[in-house]
C-alpha positions as CSV (number, residue, x, y, z in Angstrom):
1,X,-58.1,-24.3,19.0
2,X,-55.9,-23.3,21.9
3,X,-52.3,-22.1,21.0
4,X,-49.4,-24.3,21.9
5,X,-47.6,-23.5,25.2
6,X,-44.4,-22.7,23.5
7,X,-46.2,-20.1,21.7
8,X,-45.1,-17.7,24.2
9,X,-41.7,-18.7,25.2
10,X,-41.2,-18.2,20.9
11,X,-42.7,-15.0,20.6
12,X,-40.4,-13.7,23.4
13,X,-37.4,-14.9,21.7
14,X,-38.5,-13.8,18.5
15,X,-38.4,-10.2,20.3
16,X,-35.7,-10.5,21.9
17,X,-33.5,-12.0,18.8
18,X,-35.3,-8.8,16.9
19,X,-33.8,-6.8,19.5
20,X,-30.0,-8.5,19.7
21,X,-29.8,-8.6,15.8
22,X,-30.6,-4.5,15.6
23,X,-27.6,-4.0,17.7
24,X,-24.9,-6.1,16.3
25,X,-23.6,-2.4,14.5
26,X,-23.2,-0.4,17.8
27,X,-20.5,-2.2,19.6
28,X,-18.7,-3.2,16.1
29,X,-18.4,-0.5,14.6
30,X,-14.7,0.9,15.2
31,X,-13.6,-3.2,14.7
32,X,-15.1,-3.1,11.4
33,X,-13.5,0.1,10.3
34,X,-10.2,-1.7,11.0
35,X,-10.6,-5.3,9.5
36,X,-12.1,-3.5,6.1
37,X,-9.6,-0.2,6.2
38,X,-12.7,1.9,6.2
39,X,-13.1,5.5,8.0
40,X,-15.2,5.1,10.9
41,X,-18.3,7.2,8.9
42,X,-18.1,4.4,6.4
43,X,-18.4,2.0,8.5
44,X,-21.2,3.6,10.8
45,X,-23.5,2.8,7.8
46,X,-23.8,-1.1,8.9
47,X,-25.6,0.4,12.2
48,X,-27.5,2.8,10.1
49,X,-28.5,1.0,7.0
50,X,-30.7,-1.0,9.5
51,X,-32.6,1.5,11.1
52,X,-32.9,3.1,8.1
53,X,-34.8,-0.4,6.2
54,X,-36.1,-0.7,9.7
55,X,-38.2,2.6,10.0
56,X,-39.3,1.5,6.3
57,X,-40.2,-1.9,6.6
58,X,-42.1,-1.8,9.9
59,X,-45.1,-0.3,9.0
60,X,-45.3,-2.2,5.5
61,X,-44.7,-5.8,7.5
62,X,-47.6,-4.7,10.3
63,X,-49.9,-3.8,7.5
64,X,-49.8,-7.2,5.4
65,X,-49.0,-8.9,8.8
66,X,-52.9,-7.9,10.1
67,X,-54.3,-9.5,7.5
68,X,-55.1,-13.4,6.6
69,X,-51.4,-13.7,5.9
70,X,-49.6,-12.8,8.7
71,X,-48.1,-16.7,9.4
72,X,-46.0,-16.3,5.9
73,X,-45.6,-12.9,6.4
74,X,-43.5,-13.5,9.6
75,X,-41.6,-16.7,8.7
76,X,-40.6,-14.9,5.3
77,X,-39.0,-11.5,7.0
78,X,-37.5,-14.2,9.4
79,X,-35.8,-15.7,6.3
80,X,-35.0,-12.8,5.1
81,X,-33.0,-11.4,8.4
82,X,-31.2,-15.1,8.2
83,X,-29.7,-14.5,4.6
84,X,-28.7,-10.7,5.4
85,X,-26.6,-12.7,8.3
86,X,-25.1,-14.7,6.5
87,X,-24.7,-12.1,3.8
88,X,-23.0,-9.9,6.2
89,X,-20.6,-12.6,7.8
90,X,-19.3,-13.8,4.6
91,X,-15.7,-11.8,4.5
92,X,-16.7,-9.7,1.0
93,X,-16.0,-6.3,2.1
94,X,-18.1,-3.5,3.9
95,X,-20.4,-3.3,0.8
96,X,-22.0,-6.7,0.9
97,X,-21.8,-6.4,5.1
98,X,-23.9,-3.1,4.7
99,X,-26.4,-5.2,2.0
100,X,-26.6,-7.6,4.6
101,X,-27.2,-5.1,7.5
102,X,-29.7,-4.0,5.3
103,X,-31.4,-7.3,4.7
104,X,-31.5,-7.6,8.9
105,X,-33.3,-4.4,9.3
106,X,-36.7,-6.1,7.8
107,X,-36.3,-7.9,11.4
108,X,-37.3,-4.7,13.2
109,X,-40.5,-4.6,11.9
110,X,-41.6,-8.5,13.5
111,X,-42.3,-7.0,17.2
112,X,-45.5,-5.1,16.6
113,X,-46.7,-8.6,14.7
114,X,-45.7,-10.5,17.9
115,X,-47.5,-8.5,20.2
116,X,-50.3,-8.6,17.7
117,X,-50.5,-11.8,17.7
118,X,-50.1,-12.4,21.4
119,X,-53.2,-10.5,21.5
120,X,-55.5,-12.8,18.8
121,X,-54.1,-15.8,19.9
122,X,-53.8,-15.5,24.0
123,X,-56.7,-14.3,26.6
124,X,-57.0,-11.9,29.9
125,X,-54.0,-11.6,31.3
126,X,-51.8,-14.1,29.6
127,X,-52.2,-12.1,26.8
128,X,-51.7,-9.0,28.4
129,X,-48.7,-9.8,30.0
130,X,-47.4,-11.3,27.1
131,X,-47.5,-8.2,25.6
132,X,-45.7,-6.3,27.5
133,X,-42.5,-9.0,27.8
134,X,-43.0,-8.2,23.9
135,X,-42.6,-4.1,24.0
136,X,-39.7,-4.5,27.0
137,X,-37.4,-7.3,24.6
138,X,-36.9,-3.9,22.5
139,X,-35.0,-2.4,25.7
140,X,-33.6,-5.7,27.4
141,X,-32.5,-7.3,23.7
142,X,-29.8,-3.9,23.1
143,X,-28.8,-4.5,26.6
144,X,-27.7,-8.0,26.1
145,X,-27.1,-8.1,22.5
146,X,-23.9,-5.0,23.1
147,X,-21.8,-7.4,25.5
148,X,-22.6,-10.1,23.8
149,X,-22.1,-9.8,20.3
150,X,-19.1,-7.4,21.4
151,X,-17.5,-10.9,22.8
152,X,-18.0,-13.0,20.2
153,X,-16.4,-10.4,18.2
154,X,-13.2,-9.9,20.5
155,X,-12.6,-13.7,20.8
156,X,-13.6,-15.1,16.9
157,X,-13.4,-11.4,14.8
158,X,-15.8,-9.0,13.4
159,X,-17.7,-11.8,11.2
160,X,-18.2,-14.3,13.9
161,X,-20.8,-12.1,15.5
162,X,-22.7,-12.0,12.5
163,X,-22.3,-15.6,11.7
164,X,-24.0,-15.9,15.7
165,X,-26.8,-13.5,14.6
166,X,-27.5,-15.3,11.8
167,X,-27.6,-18.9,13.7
168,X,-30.1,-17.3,16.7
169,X,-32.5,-16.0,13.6
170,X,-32.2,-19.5,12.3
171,X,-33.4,-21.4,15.4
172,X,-36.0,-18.3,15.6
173,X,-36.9,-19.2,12.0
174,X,-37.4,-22.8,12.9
175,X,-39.5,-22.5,16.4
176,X,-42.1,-20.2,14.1
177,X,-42.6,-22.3,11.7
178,X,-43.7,-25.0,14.1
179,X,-45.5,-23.3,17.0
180,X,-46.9,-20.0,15.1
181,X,-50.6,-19.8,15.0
182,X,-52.8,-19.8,11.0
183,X,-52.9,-16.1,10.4
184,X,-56.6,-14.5,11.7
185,X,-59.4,-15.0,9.5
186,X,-59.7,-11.4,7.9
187,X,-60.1,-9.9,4.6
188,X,-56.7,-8.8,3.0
189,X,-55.7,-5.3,3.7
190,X,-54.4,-3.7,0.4
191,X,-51.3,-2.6,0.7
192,X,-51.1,1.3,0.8
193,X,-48.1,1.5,-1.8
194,X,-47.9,5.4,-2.6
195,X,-48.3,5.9,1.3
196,X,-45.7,3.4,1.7
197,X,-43.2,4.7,-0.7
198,X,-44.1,8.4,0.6
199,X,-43.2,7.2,4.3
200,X,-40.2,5.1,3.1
201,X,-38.9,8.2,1.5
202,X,-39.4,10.8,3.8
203,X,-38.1,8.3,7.0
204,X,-34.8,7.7,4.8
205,X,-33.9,10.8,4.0
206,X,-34.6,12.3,7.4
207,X,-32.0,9.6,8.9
208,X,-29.6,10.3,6.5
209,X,-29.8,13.5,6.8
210,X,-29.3,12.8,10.7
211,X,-26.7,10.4,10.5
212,X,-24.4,12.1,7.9
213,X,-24.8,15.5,8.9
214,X,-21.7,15.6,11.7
215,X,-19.6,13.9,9.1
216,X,-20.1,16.2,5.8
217,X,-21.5,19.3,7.8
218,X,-24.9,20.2,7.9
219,X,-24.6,23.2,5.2
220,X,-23.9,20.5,2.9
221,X,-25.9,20.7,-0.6
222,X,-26.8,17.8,-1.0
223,X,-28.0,16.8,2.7
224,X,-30.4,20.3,2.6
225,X,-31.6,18.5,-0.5
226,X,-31.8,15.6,1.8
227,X,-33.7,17.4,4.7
228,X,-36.3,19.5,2.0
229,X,-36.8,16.0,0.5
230,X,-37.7,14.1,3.7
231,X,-40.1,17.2,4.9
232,X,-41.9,17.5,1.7
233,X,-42.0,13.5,1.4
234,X,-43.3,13.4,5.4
235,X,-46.0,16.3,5.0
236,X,-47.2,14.5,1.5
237,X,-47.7,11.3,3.6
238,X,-49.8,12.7,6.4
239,X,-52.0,14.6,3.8
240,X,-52.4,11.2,1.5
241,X,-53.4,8.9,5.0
242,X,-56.1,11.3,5.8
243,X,-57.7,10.8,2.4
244,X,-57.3,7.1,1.8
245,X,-59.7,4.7,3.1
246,X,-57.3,1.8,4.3
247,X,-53.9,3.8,4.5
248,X,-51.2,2.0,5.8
249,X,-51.3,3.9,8.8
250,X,-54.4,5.7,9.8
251,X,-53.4,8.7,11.6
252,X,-57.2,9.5,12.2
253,X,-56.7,6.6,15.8
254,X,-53.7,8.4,16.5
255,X,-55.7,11.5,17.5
256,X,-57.2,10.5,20.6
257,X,-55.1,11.2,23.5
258,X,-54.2,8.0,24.5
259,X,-52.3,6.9,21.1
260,X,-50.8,10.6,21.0
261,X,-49.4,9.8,24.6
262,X,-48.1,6.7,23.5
263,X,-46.6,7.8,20.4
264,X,-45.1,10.8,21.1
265,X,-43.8,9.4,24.3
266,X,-41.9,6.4,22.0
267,X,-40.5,9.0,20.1
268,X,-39.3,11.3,23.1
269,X,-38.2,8.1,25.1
270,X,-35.9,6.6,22.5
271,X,-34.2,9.8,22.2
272,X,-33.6,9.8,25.5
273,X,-32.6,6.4,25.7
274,X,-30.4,6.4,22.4
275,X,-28.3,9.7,24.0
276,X,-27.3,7.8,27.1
277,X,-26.5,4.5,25.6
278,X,-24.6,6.2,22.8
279,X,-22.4,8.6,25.1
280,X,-22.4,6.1,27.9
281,X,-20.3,3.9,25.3
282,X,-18.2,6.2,24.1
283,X,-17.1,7.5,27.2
284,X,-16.2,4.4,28.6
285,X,-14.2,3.1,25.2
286,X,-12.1,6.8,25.7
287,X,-8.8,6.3,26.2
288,X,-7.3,7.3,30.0
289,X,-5.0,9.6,28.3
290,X,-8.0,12.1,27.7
291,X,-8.5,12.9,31.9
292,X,-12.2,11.7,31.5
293,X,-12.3,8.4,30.1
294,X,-11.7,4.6,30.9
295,X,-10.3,2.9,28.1
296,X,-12.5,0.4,28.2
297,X,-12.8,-2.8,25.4
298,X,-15.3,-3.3,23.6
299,X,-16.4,-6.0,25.7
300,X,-16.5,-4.2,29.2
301,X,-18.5,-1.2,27.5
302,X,-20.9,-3.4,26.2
303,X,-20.8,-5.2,30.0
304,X,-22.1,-1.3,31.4
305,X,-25.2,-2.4,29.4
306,X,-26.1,-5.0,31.5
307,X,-27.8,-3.2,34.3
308,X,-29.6,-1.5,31.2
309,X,-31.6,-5.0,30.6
310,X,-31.8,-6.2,34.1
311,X,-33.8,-2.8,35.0
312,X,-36.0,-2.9,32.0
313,X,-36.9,-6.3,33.0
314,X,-37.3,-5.5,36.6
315,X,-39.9,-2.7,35.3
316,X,-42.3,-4.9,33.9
317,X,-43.2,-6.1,37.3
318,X,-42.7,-3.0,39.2
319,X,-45.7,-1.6,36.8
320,X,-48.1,-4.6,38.0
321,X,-47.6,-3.5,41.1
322,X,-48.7,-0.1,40.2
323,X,-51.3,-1.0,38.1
324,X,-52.8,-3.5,41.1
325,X,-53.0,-0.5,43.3
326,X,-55.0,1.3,41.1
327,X,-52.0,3.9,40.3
328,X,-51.0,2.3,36.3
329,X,-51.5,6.0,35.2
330,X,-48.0,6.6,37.2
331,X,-45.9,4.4,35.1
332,X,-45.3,6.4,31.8
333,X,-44.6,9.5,33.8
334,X,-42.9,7.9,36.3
335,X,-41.1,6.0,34.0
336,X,-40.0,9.3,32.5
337,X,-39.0,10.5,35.8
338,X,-36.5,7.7,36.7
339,X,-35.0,8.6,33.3
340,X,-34.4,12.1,34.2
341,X,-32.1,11.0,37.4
342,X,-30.3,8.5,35.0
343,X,-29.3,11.7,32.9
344,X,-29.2,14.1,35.8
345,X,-26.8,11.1,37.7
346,X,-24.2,10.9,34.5
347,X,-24.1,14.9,34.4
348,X,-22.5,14.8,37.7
349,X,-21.4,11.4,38.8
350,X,-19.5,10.0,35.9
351,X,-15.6,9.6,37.3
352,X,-15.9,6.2,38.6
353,X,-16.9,3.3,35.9
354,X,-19.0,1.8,38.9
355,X,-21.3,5.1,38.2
356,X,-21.9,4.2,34.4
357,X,-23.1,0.6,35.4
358,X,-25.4,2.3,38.1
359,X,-26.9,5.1,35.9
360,X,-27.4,2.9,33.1
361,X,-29.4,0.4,35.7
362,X,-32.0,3.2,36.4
363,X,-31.9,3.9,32.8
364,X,-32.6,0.7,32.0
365,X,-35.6,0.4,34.4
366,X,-37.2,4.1,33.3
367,X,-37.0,3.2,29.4
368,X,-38.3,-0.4,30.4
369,X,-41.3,0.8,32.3
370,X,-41.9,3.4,29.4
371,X,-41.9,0.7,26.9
372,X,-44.3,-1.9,29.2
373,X,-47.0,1.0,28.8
374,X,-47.1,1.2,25.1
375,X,-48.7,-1.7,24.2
376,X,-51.8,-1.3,26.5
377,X,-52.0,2.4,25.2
378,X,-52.4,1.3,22.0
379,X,-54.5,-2.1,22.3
380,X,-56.7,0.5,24.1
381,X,-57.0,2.8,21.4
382,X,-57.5,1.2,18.3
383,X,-59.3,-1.8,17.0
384,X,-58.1,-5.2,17.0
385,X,-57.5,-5.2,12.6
386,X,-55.4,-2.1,13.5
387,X,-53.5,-3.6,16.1
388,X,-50.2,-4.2,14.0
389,X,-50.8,-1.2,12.0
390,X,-50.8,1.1,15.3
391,X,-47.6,-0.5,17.0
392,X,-45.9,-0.6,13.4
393,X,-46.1,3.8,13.8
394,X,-45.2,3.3,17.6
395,X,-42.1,1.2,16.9
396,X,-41.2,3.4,13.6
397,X,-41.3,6.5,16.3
398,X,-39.1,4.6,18.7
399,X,-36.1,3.7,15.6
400,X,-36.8,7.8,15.0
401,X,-35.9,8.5,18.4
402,X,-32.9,6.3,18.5
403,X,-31.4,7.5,15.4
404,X,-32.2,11.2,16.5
405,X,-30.5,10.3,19.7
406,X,-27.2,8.6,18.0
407,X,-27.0,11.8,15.6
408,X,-27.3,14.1,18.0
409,X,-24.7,12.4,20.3
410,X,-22.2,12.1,17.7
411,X,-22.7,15.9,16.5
412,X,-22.6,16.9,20.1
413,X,-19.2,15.2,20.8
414,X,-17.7,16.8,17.6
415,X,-19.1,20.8,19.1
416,X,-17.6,19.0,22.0
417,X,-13.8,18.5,20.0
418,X,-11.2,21.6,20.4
419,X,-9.8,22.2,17.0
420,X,-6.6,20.2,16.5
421,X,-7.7,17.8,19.1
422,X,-8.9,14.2,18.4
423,X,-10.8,13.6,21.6
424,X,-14.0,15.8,23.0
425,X,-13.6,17.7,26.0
426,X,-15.8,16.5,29.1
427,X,-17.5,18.9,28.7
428,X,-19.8,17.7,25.8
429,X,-20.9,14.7,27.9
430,X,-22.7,17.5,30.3
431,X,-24.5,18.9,27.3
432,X,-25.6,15.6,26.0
433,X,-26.7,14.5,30.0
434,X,-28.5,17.8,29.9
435,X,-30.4,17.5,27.0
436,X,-31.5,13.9,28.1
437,X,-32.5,14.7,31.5
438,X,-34.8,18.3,29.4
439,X,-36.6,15.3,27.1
440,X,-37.1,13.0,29.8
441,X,-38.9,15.9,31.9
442,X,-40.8,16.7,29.1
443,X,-42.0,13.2,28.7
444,X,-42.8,13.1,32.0
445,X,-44.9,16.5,32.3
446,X,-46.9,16.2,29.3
447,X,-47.9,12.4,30.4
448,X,-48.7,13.3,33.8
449,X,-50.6,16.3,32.7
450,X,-53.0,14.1,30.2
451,X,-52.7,11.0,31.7
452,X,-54.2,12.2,34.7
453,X,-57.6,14.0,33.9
454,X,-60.5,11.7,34.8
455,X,-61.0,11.5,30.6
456,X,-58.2,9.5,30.7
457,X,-57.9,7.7,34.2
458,X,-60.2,4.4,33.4
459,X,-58.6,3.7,30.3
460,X,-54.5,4.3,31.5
461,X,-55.5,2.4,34.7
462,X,-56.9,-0.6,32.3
463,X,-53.6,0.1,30.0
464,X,-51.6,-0.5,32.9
465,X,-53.0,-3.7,33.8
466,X,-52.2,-4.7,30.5
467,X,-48.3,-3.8,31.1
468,X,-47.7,-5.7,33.7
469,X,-46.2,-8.9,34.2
């Protein structure tokens, strides 16, 4: 049975609505700290509750979603992300908006079934290409969900955003129940529980422990507990996949070189990506009063995020290029590369807002062309009943890097903060620009380096026909 031709128009906004609900927090946060009387810590939890449930949900919804089941399994997290919106724009105080922040972090886990599915449903290159418009939505979607939802707010209040992010998931909701495909014909996996719990665990506590360690300080007793917790829990988990025979994840695929490339360069990426956008914002929303900053609204920062989409976009086709001249195995270094001027760029050219909308357009395009060669990667290295499974542990390692990234930003900016003062020096935006542009050439040395020998050639130049557009 051939798939209905709005089977890919849906899966694309399915992404992309993944993608715009994950960043309703960012651009809110400071406006929901005033509307509830919250301190600004407090109220950082509605942006960190969901890529906390995120990390923990994604590789639990890929496993039961490569199965016989993954239809219901899809329209049920879509109902769940609609009920966390509307839990979360109901006016009941920043507890029941964090439950409901919580309830839209399931939604972070539907990409890697998309792209799965693209794949069992579609054929040659519609399929391939499909795939990668599926990986990019992650960039593109936080580029257009910031101004955005950072508008809707400014005009109708803090709630009105969510009330939009919970109509979108609604019409979402609705277009999958009537074009998604009957779930494959497989066998059930069974769900890896301990491993699930062990990876749920050790993921929470390691961003809480990143996301609460510039607020209470990092000697803090109960955050070491926190940290020892989330190693043990981590290192427990790696030793119980090798051993089961259907873990949730098997990290024996992720050995080969191409999955390690593609893994480690998600995780290395998003914190790349997640120190620019952070510090990009902040330093535009600083008050003029501090030398160094533009007192921007909420609404023009989020509007410096726009180049951010248009050049993840624009990288999707830029790789086919690549990949039809027989040089695909360029575009994760590459991609890397143009990331490394983006930092290098808001290190020294950062006085003018014009600069921030150019550097974050190059930013855009290196973390778009980085994300357009994951899915190929890892299509190419693992089997197709593994397919969700395998980009559930590449998109967990992406939410990883962001959260690394925001942490690290925020802990940066306070080193950054003079005693007495309430604003960092400029200074601290040069450390964080430097760190970037060190992870971005890292990424882009290690990936030349094995993405290069002949081992690897045939299949990266095959992976990059599968990125393109």
């Amino acid at each position: 049975m051939a798939p209905p031709r709005a089977l890919v128009p849906v899966l694309i906004f399915l992404g992309t609505c993944v993608a715009v609900i994950s960043s309703l927090g960012a651009p809110l946060v400071p406006a929901i700290a005033r509307e509830t009387g919250a301190s600004l810590a407090d109220a950082q939890w509605t942006l960190t509750i969901t890529l906390v449930v995120g990390a923990v949900a994604t590789p639990v919804v890929g496993r039961l979603g490569d199965g016989p089941h993954r239809r219901p399994v899809v329209l049920g997290v879509l109902a769940v992300v609609v009920a966390g919106g509307v839990l979360a724009a109901l006016p009941l105080g920043l507890g029941w908006l964090i439950a409901g922040r919580a309830l839209q972090g399931f939604g972070l886990g539907l990409t890697p079934l998309a792209i799965a599915t693209a794949r069992d449903a579609l054929s040659g290159e519609r399929a391939r290409s499909t795939a990668a418009a599926l990986s990019i939505t992650t960039a593109a979607g936080l580029g257009l969900g910031y101004p955005l939802t950072g508008a809707i707010a400014e005009l109708g209040g803090v709630h009105s955003a969510f009330w939009f992010g919970a109509a979108v998931t609604a019409v979402a909701l609705a277009a999958a129940a009537v074009v998604f495909p009957p779930s494959p014909s497989r066998i059930a996996p069974r769900l890896d529980v301990v491993g699930a719990l062990l990876l749920g665990t050790g993921l929470a506590c390691a961003l809480l422990f990143l996301s609460e360690g510039e607020t209470v300080g990092w000697a803090a007793p109960w955050l070491l507990v926190l940290a020892a917790v989330a190693v043990v829990a981590l290192v427990a988990w790696v030793l119980w996949e090798l051993r089961r025979p259907a873990p949730l994840v098997d990290l024996r695929l992720a050995r080969g070189r191409t999955a390690a490339v593609a893994h480690t360069s998600a995780l290395l990426v998003g914190l790349a990506n997640y120190l620019l956008l952070a510090s990009v914002t902040f330093l535009a929303q600083t008050p003029t009063s501090s030398g160094y900053g533009f007192g921007a609204s909420v609404v023009l920062s989020g509007l410096i995020l726009l180049p951010f989409s248009a050049g993840s976009l624009l990288a999707g086709r830029v790789a086919r290029g690549l990949a039809v001249r027989g040089r695909g195995h360029l575009v994760l270094p590459g991609s890397a590369l143009v990331i490394a001027v983006a930092a290098l760029l808001f290190a020294t050219a950062r006085s003018q807002l014009w600069e921030l909308f150019v550097l974050m357009g190059i930013s855009g395009f290196g973390v778009g062309g980085a994300f357009s060669a994951f899915p190929g990667l890892i299509t190419q290295a693992v089997p197709p009943t593994e397919t969700g499974s395998a980009m559930s542990l590449n998109q967990v390692l992406r939410y990883v890097g962001f959260a690394t990234g925001s942490a690290l930003t925020a802990t940066l900016l306070e080193a950054a903060t003079p005693e007495g003062a309430a604003l960092p020096s400029s200074s601290g935006y040069t450390v964080i620009a430097g760190i970037g542009f060190a992870v971005a050439m890292v990424t882009a040395v290690l990936t030349g380096a094995l993405l290069r020998r002949p081992a690897a050639r045939a299949p990266v130049v095959t992976e990059a026909r599968v990125t393109g557009r």
